[in-house]
Every structure is written in C-alpha cells, then in structure tokens.
N, C-alpha and C positions, 0 to 999 in steps of 0.2 A: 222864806218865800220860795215857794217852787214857781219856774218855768219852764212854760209850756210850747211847743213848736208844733204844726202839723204837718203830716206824713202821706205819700199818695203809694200805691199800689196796684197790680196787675191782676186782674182773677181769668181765672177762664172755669168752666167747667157748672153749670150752672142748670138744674133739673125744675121745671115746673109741673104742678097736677097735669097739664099736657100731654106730658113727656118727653118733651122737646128737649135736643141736648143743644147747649147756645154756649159761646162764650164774648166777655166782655174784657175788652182790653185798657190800661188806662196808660201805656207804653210803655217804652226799655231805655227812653232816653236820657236813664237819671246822673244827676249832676253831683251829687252827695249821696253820701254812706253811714253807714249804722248797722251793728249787729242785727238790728230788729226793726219793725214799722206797725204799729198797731192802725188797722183803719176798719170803717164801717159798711156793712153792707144792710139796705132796705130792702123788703121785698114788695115790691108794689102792684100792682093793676089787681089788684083785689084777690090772689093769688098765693099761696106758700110756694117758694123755692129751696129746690137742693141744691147747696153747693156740695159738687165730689171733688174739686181739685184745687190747684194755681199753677199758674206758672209765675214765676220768680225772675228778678234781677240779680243774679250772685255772681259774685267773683269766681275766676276757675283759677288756674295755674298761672302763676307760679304761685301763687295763695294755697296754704294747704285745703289739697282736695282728696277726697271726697270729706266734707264737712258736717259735721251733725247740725240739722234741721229739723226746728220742732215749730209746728203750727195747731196755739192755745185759740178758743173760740168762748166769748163770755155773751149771754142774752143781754141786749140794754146797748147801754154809750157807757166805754168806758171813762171815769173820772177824771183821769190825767193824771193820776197817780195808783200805785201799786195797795187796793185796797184789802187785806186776806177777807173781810167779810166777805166777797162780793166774788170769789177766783175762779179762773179760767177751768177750762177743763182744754186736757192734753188730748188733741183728735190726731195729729201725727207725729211719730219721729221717725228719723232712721238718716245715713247718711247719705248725703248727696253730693253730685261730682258737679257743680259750677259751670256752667258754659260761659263764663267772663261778660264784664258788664256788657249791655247792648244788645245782649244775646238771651234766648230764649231759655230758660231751665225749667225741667216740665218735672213738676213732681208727682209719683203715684197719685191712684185714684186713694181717695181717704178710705179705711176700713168700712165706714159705715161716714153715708151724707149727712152733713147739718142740714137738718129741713129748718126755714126758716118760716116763721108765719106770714100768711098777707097783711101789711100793713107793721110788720115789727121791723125795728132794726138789731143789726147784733155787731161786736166785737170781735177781730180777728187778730191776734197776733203771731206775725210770722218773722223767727229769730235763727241765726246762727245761734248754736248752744254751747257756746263756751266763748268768753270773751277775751280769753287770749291767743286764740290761733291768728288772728286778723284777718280774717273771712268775713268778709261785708256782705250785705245787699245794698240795694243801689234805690236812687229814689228824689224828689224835688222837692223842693220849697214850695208852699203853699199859700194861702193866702187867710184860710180861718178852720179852726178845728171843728167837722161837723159837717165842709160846704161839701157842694155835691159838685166832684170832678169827671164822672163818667156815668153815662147811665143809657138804660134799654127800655124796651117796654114790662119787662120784669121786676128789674130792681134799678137801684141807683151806691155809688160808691162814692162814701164820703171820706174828707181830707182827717187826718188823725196825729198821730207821734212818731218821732225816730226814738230808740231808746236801746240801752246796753242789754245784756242778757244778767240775769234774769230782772226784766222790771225796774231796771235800773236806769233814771236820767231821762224822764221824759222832757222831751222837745218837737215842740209847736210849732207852726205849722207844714205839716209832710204830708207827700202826698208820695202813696205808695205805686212802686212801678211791676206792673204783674199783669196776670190776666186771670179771670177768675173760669170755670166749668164748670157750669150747671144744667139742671135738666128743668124746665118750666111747664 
C-alpha cells in the first residue's frame, strides 16, 4: 500500500492571452525537505496561462552547490504514484546555486512556456536531480492532495507530494514553497 502526503510550492512567472507578466507566491517559510515536490497549477478566469519560470526553496552552502535542477511538467493531476503510461516531459534542467532555505532561488526563464488552457489543471514537478548530494527543497505540510493553497485571478495552486528523485516515495500532504511566473 502506497502513502501518500501533500506538497506546497512557490511559482512566480506566470503569462496570460493579456500579456500581463504576474507572479504568485505560496512562500519560503518551509519547515520540511525532500529532494522534490510535485504540485498543481489551474488556470482559471476563463483564460490560458504561461508559466515561464519558479522560483524555489533550496538549500545553498554548505549543501553542495550549484546542484542539478530539473523541473518535469505532466497535463492532468498526477496519480500519486510514478505512472510511465502517463510521464512527464522534461521543460528544464541545468545547475543551480541554492540561496539556502528562506531565501529566494530564482531559476531561468524555461526554454519555451507551458501554456496552460482555461480551465485545465497540470502537474509540476520540481526536484534536485540526484539523491545523494543532500540538497533539498524546502516545503510544509498540508492538509489534502489537490486543496487550493494560493491563488489569483488567473490560476490557483494546489497542495501535492514530497518525493525522492526520480519518482521515488511519494508523500502526502505538501505543499510546495516557490513562487511561480507567468504571463496572463
């Protein structure tokens, strides 16, 4: 029997047919760690949005740093388990240097935005990529996988997993700490 935990997160960066650039915060004050956080973004008011970025919760020094960072994005709600039917696609990696928890870590704008539809939800997961350096992200306890812990008049961010890299060990209820950037 698998268990499950939910996850909260930070986005910023956040594009609507507008064009408006906005970002959405869900804070840095996380209390627990996990290589990874998978959580949901809606896009709502009748609207597609792009997300172009996040900024992140991660460990800096004395953690080794700069640390490889990859942020997988799937259409839907993920399962709560690692399903290969159904797998993410890889929108960024590359290394990143940690401004320690609490603190803001702003990573590039993604190659190309996830537009998201009006009225869709999608999956995001955003992991340290190797689970043995011991480079965390940072992140709280939640209270149900799915609920809606920040939200704008664009989209809304729901609670999700902490989990290992790759896919590994999901746990219920987290809520991911980040900020997301978008254009509306």
């Amino acid at each position: 029997m698998k268990r499950s935990y939910p996850t909260v997160l930070l986005l910023s960066g956040v594009r609507s047919n507008h064009g408006l650039d906005t970002s959405l915060t869900t804070g840095f004050a996380g209390t627990n760690k996990a290589n990874g956080n998978i959580f949901t973004i809606k896009a709502k008011g009748g609207q597609s949005v792009s997300i172009t970025s996040f900024d992140i919760n991660m460990d800096g020094p004395p953690r080794p740093n700069p640390a490889p960072i990859e942020v997988h994005v799937l259409p839907g709600i993920d399962p709560g388990y690692y399903d290969p039917s159904s797998p993410y696609q890889l929108i960024y990696q590359d290394d990143v240097m940690g401004q320690g928890r609490g603190n803001v870590t702003t990573l590039p704008d993604f190659s190309s935005p996830v537009v998201i539809p009006a009225g869709a939800t999608y999956s995001f997961y955003v992991t340290v990529a190797n689970l043995q350096l011991g480079t965390h992200l940072w992140y709280n306890f939640g209270s149900g996988v799915g609920n809606i812990y920040a939200q704008d008049d664009d989209l809304e961010i729901g609670e999700g997993w902490a989990l290992g890299y790759p896919f590994l060990g999901y746990s219920a209820p987290r809520k991911w700490n980040g900020k997301r950037k978008a254009n509306v």
